[in-house]
Each structure stands twice: as structure tokens, then as C-alpha cells.
C-alpha positions in Angstrom: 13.3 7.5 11.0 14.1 10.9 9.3 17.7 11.9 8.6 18.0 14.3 11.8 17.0 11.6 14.3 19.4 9.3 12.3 22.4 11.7 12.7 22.0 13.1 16.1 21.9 8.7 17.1 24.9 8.6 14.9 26.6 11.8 16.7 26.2 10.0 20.5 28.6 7.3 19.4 30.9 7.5 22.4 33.9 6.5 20.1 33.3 9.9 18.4 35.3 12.5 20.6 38.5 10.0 20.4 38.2 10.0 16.7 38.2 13.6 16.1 40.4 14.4 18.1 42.8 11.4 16.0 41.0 12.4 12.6 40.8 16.4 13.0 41.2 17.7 9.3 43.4 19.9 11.1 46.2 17.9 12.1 48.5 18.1 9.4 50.0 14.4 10.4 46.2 12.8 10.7 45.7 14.3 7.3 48.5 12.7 5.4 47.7 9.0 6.7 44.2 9.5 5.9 45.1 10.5 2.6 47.2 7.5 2.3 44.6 5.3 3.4 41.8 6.5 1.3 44.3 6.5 -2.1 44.5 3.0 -1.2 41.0 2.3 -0.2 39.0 -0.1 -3.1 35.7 1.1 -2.2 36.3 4.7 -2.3 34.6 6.1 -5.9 36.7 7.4 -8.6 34.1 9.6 -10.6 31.7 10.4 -8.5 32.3 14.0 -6.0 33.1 13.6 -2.4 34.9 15.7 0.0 38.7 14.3 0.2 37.9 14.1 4.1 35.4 13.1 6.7 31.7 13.1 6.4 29.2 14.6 4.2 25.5 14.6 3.5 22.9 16.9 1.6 24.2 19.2 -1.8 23.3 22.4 -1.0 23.2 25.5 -3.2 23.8 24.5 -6.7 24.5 27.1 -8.7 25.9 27.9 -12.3 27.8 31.1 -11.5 30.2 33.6 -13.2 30.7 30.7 -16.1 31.7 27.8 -13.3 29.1 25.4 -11.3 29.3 25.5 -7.8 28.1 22.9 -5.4 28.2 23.0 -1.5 27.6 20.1 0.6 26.5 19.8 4.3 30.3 18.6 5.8 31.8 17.7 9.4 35.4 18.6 9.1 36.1 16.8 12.4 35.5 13.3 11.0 33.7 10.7 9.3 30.0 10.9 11.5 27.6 13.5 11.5 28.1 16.1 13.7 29.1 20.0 13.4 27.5 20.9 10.4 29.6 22.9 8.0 29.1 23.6 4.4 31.5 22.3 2.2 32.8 24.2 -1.8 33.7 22.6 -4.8 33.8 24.6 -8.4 33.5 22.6 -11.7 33.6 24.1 -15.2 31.7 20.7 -16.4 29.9 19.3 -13.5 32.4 16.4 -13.9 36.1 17.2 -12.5 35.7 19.1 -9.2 38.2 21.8 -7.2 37.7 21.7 -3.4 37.7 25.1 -2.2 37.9 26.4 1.6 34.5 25.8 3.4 32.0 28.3 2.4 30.0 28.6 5.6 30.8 27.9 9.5 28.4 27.8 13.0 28.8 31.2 14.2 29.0 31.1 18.2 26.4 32.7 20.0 24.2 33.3 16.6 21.3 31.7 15.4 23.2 29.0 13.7 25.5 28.5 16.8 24.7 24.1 16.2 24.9 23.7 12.8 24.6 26.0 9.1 22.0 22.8 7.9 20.1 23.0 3.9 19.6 25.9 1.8 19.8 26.9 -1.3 21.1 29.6 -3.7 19.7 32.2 -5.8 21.1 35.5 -7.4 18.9 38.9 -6.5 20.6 41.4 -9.2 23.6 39.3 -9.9 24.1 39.2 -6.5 25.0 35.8 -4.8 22.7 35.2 -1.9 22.1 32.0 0.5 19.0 31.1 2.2 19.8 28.2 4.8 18.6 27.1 7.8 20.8 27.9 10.8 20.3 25.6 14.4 20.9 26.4 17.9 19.9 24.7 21.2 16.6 26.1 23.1 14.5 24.9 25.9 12.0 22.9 24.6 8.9 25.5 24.6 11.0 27.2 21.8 12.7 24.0 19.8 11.2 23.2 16.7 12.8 19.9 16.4 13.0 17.7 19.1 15.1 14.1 19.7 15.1 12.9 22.7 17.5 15.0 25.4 18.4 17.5 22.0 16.0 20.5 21.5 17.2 22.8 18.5 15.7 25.6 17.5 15.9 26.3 13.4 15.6 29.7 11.9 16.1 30.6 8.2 19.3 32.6 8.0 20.7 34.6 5.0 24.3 35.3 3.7 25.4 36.7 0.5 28.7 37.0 -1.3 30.4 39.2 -3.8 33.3 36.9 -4.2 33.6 35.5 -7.9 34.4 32.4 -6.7 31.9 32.3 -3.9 34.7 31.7 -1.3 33.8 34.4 1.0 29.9 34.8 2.4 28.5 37.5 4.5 25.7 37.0 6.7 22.7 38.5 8.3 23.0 38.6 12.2 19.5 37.8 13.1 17.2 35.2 10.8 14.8 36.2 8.3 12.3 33.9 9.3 12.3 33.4 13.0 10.1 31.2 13.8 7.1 28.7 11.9 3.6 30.5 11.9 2.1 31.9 14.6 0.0 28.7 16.2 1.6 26.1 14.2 3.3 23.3 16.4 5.6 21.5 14.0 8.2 18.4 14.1 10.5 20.2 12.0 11.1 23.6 10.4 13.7 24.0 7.7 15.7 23.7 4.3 14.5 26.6 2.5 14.2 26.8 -1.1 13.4 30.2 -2.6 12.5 31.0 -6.4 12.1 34.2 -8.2 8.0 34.5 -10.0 7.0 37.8 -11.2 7.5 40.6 -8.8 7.4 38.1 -5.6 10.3 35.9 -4.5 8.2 32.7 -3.6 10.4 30.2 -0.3 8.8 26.9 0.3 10.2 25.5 4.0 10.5 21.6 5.0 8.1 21.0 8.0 5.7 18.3 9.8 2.6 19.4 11.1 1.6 17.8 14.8 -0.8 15.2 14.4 -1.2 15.3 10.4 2.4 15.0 9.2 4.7 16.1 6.5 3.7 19.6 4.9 5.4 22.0 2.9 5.2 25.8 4.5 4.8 28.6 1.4 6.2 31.9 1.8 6.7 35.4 -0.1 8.6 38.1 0.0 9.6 41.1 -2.3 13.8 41.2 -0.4 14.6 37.6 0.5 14.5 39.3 3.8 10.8 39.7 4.5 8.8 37.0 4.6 5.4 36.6 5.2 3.6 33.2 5.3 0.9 32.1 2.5 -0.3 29.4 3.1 0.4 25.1 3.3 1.6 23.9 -0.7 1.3 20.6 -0.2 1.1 17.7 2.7 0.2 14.8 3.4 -3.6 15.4 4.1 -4.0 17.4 1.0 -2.0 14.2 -0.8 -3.1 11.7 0.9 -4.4 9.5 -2.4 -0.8 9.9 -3.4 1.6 8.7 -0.6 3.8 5.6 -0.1 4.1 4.8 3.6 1.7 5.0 6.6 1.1 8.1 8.7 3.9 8.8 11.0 3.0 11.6 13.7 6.7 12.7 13.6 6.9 12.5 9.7 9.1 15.6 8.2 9.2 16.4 4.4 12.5 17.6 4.4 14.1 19.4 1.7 11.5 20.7 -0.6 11.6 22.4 -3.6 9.4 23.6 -6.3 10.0 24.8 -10.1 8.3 24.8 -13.6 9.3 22.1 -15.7 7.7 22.0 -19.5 4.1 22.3 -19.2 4.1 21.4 -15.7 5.3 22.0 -12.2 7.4 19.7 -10.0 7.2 19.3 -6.4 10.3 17.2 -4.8 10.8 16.3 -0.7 12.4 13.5 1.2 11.2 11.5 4.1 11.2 8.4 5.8 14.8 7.2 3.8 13.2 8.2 0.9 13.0 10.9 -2.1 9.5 11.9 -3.6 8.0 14.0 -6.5 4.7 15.3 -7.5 4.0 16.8 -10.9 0.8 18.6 -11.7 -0.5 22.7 -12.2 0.3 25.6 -10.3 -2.6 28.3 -10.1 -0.3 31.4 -10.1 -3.2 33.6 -9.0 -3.9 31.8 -5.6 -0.4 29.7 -5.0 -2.0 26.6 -5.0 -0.8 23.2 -6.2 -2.6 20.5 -7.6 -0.5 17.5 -7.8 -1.5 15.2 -11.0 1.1 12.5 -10.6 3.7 11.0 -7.8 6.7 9.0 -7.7 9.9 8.2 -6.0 13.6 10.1 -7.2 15.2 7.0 -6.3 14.7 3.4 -4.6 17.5 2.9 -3.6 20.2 4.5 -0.9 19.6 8.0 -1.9 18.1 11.2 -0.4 17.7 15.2 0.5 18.3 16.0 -3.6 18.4 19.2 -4.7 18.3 21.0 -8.5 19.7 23.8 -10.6 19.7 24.9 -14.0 22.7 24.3 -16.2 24.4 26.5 -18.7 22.5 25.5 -20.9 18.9 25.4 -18.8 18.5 22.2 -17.7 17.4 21.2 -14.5 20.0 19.3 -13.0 19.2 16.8 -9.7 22.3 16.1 -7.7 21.4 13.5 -4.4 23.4 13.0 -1.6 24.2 8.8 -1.4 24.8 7.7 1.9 26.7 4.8 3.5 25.0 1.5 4.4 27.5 0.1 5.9 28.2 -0.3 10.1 28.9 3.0 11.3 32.6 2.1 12.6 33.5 0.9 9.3 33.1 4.3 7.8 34.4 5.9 10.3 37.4 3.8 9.8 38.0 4.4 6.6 37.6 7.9 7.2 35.3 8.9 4.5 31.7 8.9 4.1 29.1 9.6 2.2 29.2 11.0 -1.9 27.2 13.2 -4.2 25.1 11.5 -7.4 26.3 12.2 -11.1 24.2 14.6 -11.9 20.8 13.6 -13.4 18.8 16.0 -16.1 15.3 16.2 -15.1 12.5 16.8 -18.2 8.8 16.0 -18.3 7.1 13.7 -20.5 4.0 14.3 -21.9 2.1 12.1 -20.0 3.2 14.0 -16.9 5.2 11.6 -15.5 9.1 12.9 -14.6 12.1 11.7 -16.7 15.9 11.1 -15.3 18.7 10.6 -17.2 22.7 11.1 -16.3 23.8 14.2 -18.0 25.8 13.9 -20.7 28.8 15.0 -19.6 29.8 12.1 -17.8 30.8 10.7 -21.4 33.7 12.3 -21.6 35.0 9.8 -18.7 34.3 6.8 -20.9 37.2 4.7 -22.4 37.2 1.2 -23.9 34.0 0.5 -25.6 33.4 -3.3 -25.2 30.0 -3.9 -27.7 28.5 -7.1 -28.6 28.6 -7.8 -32.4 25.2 -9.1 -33.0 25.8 -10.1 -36.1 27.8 -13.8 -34.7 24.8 -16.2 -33.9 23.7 -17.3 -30.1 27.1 -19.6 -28.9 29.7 -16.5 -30.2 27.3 -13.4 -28.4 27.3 -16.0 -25.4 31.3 -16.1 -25.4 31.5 -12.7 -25.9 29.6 -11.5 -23.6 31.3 -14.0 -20.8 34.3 -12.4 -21.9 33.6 -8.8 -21.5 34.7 -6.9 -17.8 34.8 -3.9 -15.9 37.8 -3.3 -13.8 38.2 -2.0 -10.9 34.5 -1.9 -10.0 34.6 1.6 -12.4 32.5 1.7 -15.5 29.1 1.8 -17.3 27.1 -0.5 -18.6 24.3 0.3 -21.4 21.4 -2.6 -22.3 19.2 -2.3 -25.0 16.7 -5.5 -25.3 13.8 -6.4 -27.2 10.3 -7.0 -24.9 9.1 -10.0 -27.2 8.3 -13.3 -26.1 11.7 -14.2 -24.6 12.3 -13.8 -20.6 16.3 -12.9 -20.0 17.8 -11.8 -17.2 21.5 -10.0 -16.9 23.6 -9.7 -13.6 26.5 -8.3 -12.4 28.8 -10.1 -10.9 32.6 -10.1 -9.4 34.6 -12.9 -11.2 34.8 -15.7 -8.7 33.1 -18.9 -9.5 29.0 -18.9 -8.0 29.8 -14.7 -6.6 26.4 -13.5 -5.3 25.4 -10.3 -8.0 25.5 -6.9 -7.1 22.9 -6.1 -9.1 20.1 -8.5 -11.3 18.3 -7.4 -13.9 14.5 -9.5 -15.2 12.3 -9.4 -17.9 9.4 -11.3 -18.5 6.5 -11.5 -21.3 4.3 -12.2 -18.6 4.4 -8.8 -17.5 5.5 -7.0 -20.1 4.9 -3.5 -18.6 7.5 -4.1 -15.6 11.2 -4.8 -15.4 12.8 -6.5 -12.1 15.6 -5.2 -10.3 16.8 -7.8 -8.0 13.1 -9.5 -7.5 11.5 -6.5 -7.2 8.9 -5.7 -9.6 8.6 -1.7 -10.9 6.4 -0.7 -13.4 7.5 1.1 -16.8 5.5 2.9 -19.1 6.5 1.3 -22.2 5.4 3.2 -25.5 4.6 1.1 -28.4 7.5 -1.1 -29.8 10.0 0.4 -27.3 13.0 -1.0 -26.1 14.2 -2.1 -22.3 16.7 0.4 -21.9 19.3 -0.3 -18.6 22.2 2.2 -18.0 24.4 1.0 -14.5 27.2 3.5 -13.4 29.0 1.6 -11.2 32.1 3.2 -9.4 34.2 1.7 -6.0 31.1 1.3 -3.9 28.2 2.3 -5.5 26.2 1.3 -8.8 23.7 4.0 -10.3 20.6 2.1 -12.4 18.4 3.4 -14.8 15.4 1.9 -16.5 14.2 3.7 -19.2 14.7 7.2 -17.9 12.0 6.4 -16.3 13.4 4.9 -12.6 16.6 5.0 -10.8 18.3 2.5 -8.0 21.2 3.6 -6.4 23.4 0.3 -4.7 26.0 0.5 -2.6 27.8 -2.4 -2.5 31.3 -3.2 -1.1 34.1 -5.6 -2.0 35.8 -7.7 0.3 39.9 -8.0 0.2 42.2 -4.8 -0.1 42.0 -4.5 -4.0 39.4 -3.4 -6.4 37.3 -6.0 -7.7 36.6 -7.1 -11.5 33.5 -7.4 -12.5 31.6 -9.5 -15.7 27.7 -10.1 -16.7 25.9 -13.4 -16.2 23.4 -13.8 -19.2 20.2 -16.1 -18.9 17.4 -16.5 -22.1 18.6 -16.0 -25.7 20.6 -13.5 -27.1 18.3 -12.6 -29.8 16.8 -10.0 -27.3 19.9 -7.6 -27.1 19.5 -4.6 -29.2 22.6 -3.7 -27.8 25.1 -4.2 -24.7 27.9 -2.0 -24.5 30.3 -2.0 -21.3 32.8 1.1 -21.1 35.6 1.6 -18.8 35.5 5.4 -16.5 38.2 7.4 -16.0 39.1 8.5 -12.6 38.4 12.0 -12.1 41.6 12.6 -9.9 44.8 10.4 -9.7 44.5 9.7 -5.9 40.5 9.1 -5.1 40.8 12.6 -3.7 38.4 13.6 -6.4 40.6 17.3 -6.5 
């Protein structure tokens, strides 16, 4: 099931018009006991961005700009469900501690994104500011691009640009500036645009699914941003097939695309079926073609529709939108949902395979270094380490360990006696190219002599893993009871392994989970 067929189910809830009209952002009284509730709320994260309100799903638009980072999110201010897709503003001098600004685009009635302003992305065209996004509006069928059940939308690329130095304001273009998919192409979908700027050519590839062959990503060019012609098919599933994860689904979508250089190589990222994908290999420059080397997956774990930007410092930077997993009427409750990744720096290793890593500036949040002295024998690291703790479900925790001929294994765990883990971590000699997160087995390219290396972020409801910059799980877990949970590691196999094991306490990023 791809994310639109997911949200427009979500949206026929019929407990969803009673709860806007109770939950509406714009009732002044809904707003204060929401706030109340969410201060209060355990599982809410305390370092990770959300909107204070309601529901939210893809980042959009990334963008360094005028010496601040701006992110925009896809946003419903009537409630926590999809539905009545706004975009959400927040600005950020580190990428760390946000400032919610007013909504930065709105459905325009009667224009072509009279349903919903879904994806897009941002780019600046002489230091200009300009959006590229797909806009939706019901159509009769003939004309719909994306069909689910009684819903036909029709999705257009729309454009809006803004000369506002905080991006608050956005002008758009009445009429899209691509209109429809390619003359003859019958598609399952037909949108999040992604547009990059490569010698004298402004290069846009579009999310789509091609009847009867599946997920495909469209290639334009343009010289304006504002006329496109099509090129040609960049990638798909036919011309990938030796390198895809699931079975062929006749109404597969590769949603949210996008393509940029990175070191010697170039990247290729798109989401479907739950799930975020990349391909690395060359791009011939001359003829726009791709030939993908290697493949992997962002993220196994509850993540999805990512999207990149460079840094100040020219980085690319992944944020990913993290969605609930959890009943729908709980979140709608609790009247948040949904939350953005810490941002991840992307880089390439030499054997072409991608590299993720949290970017550094998260570091700043950390407080209360708890690090196992090595130096104590096997009973005192074993004390130690049953002593160390991360409260209020908000910290990191870094693992070092020697592969030797020692199995271990490292969980994490709320303090009551025989508490299921959140989270289990397994080594074995065995194998000693793969590391298991909770039972399941993921291969690691290990170079010669080198450490298992674990980083968790774990924060209210969610827990970020990394192994070895190499692969990232995102958990969402959530605690019983109405107070925030403490949490301590359960060690198995000797203690001679550890290289290291640090645990640190985060800082909130806000004093009231309203992460403003």
C-alpha cells in the first residue's frame, strides 16, 4: 500500500469531521487544552521537530537560505489525520532548535491545487527562492492521474516563488508548469518533483508508476523552471529489476525521487511500498542516462518520503518523515502525529555503497556522559553497566565492540523486572559480517580490524539506530502509564568486547514538547 492510498483510508474515518471541528488549530480554546495535553504527554519527542499541532508527513523543501535552514512539511491544520494538505515553516540557525513560522503554502480554491499543495522541493534561480510542488484537484477519471477507489485526483506540477527573507510569503503561478504526464503514458501516480540546476539545463525528475511495469522515475529539462519538456524514463523498475526488494505491484508508485552527485558518484533515492530506497552508480551527462551500480534501503524501519539539502557547509543532509504506528484513534487523541528525523549527513564510500550518520550538531544537546571504565575487570563493568540509565526515554547511546570470538548481545530496556526490550542488539562469530537488530540479520561491510559501531537516539516515542554508518532502524515504541519511562541496558557475553559504551542524557529542544 503506498502512502496516498494509506492517507485517503485514513481521511474516510467518520470520526474525522467531529474532531476537527473539536481540534481546529483555530479555536483559540481547543488550542490551549491541546497544548496542555501534549506538554504532559510522555510519548511526545523532546528533540526531534514536529509541528506543535495536528498531523504531519513528508519534509519538503529543505533549504539553507539567507544564513538560516528552512524546512517545510506536508501539514493538516485541522487535526491529527491526514487530510487537507498544507505545508508547514520552521527556520533553524543549526538544524537543531526550530521556530514555527505561519504556513508557507495553502490549497487555492478553484486552482490546480484546489485538494491539496502535496511534495516539492526548493531551489534558488538567481538568488531567487522558487518552489516546485505538486498541486491536486479532483477530475473525472479520464483525466485523474491517481486513482483510489471513489477519489480521482488529478496532479500537476505547480510553481511559487518568494522574495521574503524569511520565506513566509510565496507567490504562485496560476496555471501548472507541467500539466499533465507524457503524451501516451498511463500512469498510477504523477508527482513530487525534484529539480536540480546542471550546466545550462535545469534537470526535474517526477515520482510516477507506469501501467503494467511499475514504479519509474519521469526526467525532465528545462532552461526557466517553467518550461518543461520530457526526456526520457531515469530509472524503474524494469530497467532495475536485478536490484529491487519486493514483488511487482501493478499499482507500485516511486514516490518522492530525487537525484544529486555525491563524491565520485551519483545517488538516486524514492520511497515505495512503506519503504525508502537508493541507488548509487554513474550518470552519462551527455545522454541523461543512469546506470545504477549499487542499491539499498534509507531505513528499515518506520520511515519514509526523505528528502536532502546541502548544509552550510555542503553536506548533503537527509531529513525523513517518521510516522505513527500506533491505532489511528490513539493519535488522533493525543492530538499529534507524526515527526521529522535528526538530520542524517549522507557521503559515499569508496566502494560505492552510501554512508549515514546524524549530523553533528545534535551534540550540542548532550549532557551527562555515563562511560564504562574498562579498566575495572568483568564483575565491576557488569555493575556498572546495570547501573547506568536514560531518563525519561531521552538520550543516546554509543557502542563500540570488538568482533572476536565472543557473541554479546545489548538491549534496551524499561526498568521493571523481565520488561520486553525496545530494542536488541546481536553479534556472533559465526557470522561475523552481520549484526542483528532484534533477530533480524543485516549485513555490514566490515573493513579489516574494524569495530561494531551502534549509535541509538532514543527520544519519547521513537529510537534512531545506526550500525556502522552503514544502516539505520527507526523504532517507535510507546510507554504505558502517564509518565516517561526510564530506561537501562541488559548485557549478555563478556565485557571484554566493549571498546566503548557511553550513554548521554538529551536536552529538550523546547521547555513544553512544543518543540518552538
Amino acid at each position: 500500500m503506498n502512502r496516498r492510498n494509506f492517507m485517503t483510508g485514513m481521511a474516510r474515518t467518520a470520526a474525522l469531521a467531529t474532531l476537527a471541528k473539536c481540534l481546529s488549530a483555530s479555536s483559540a480554546t481547543a488550542k490551549v487544552l491541546l497544548a496542555t495535553g501534549i506538554a504532559a504527554d510522555p510519548r511526545r519527542p523532546q528533540f526531534h521537530f514536529l509541528p506543535a499541532f495536528n498531523w504531519m508527513n513528508d519534509p519538503n523543501a529543505p533549504i539553507y537560505f539567507n544564513g538560516r535552514y528552512h524546512i517545510f512539511y506536508q501539514y493538516n491544520p485541522n487535526g491529527a489525520y491526514w487530510g487537507d494538505m498544507h505545508w508547514g515553516h520552521a527556520i533553524s540557525s543549526d538544524m537543531v532548535h526550530w521556530k514555527h513560522l505561519p504556513m508557507a503554502l495553502a490549497p487555492t480554491p478553484g486552482g490546480p491545487d484546489a485538494d491539496g499543495c502535496f511534495t516539492g522541493t526548493a531551489v534558488l534561480q538567481d538568488g531567487r527562492a522558487t518552489i516546485l510542488y505538486t498541486g491536486v484537484h479532483a477530475a473525472p477519471a479520464d483525466q485523474a492521474t491517481s486513482k483510489d477507489g471513489p477519489h480521482s485526483l488529478c496532479e500537476t506540477q505547480c510553481l511559487a516563488t518568494s522574495d521574503d527573507p524569511e520565506l513566509r510569503t510565496w507567490s504562485k503561478l496560476a496555471t501548472p508548469v507541467i500539466s499533465a504526464p507524457p503524451p501516451g503514458m498511463q500512469v498510477n501516480g504523477f508527482r513530487d518533483p525534484s529539480p536540480w540546476r546542471q550546466g545550462d539545463w535545469w534537470y526535474l525528475v517526477i515520482g510516477s508508476g507506469i501501467a503494467n511495469q511499475g514504479g519509474a522515475v519521469l526526467l525532465y529539462k528545462s532552461k526557466d523552471l517553467r518550461n518543461w519538456e520530457y526526456v526520457s524514463i531515469l530509472a524503474g523498475r524494469n530497467q532495475n529489476g536485478a536490484r529491487t526488494f519486493d514483488a511487482f505491484d501493478p499499482w507500485e508508485v516511486w514516490e518522492c525521487p530525487e537525484f544529486f552527485s555525491l563524491g565520485e558518484r551519483h545517488v538516486l533515492i524514492y520511497s515505495t511500498s512503506g519503504k525508502a530506497f537508493w541507488q548509487s552508480g554513474v550518470l552519462d551527462s551527455a545522454r541523461m542516462t543512469f546506470r545504477a551500480e549499487h542499491s539499498g534501503i534509507l531505513d528499515y524501519g518506520s520511515y519514509y518520503a526523505p528528502k536532502t539539502q546541502l548544509d552550510q557547509s555542503g553536506n548533503r543532509i537527509l531529513w525523513g518523515w517518521i510516522p505513527e504506528t500506533r491505532p489511528l484513534e490513539e493519535f488522533k487523541a493525543a492530538g499529534w502525529a507524526g515527526l521529522m528525523s535528526l538530520p542524517r549527513v549522507l557521503s559515499m564510500g569508496s566502494d560505492g555503497l552510501l554512508r549515514i550518520a546524524v549530523a553533528k550538531e545534535i551534540e550540542q544537546l548532550r549532557r551527562q556522559e555515563q562511560r564504562l571504565d574498562l579498566t575495572v575487570g568483568e564483575n565491576l563493568c557488569r555493575s556498572q553497566i546495570a547501573s547506568m540509565r536514560l531518563e525519561v526515554c531521552s538520550g543516546e547511546i554509543l557502542l563500540q565492540a570488538r568482533r572476536g570470538s565472543d557473541p554479546f548481545e545489548m538491549a534496551l530496556c524499561e526498568l521493571a523486572k523481565d520488561a520486553a526490550p525496545w530494542v536488541t542488539v546481536q553479534y556472533h562469530p559465526l557470522y561475523p559480517g552481520q549484526v542483528s537488530i532484534d533477530a533480524r540479520p543485516l549485513t555490514v561491510a566490515f573493513g579489516d580490524g574494524e569495530d561494531l559501531e551502534i549509535r541509538m537516539y532514543i527520544d519519547g516515542s521513537v529510537i534512531e539506530v545506526f550500525v556502522n554508518e552503514q544502516i539505520a532502524i527507526t523504532r517507535r515504541f510507546y510507554c504505558s502509564g502517564g509518565n516517561p519511562q526510564n530506561l537501562h541496558l541488559r548485557w549478555q557475553g563478556k565485557t571484554a568486547v566493549i571498546a566503548r559504551l557511553s550513554l548521554w542524557q538529551i536536552s529538550p529542544i523546547s521547555a513544553d514538547r512544543l518543540t518552538t
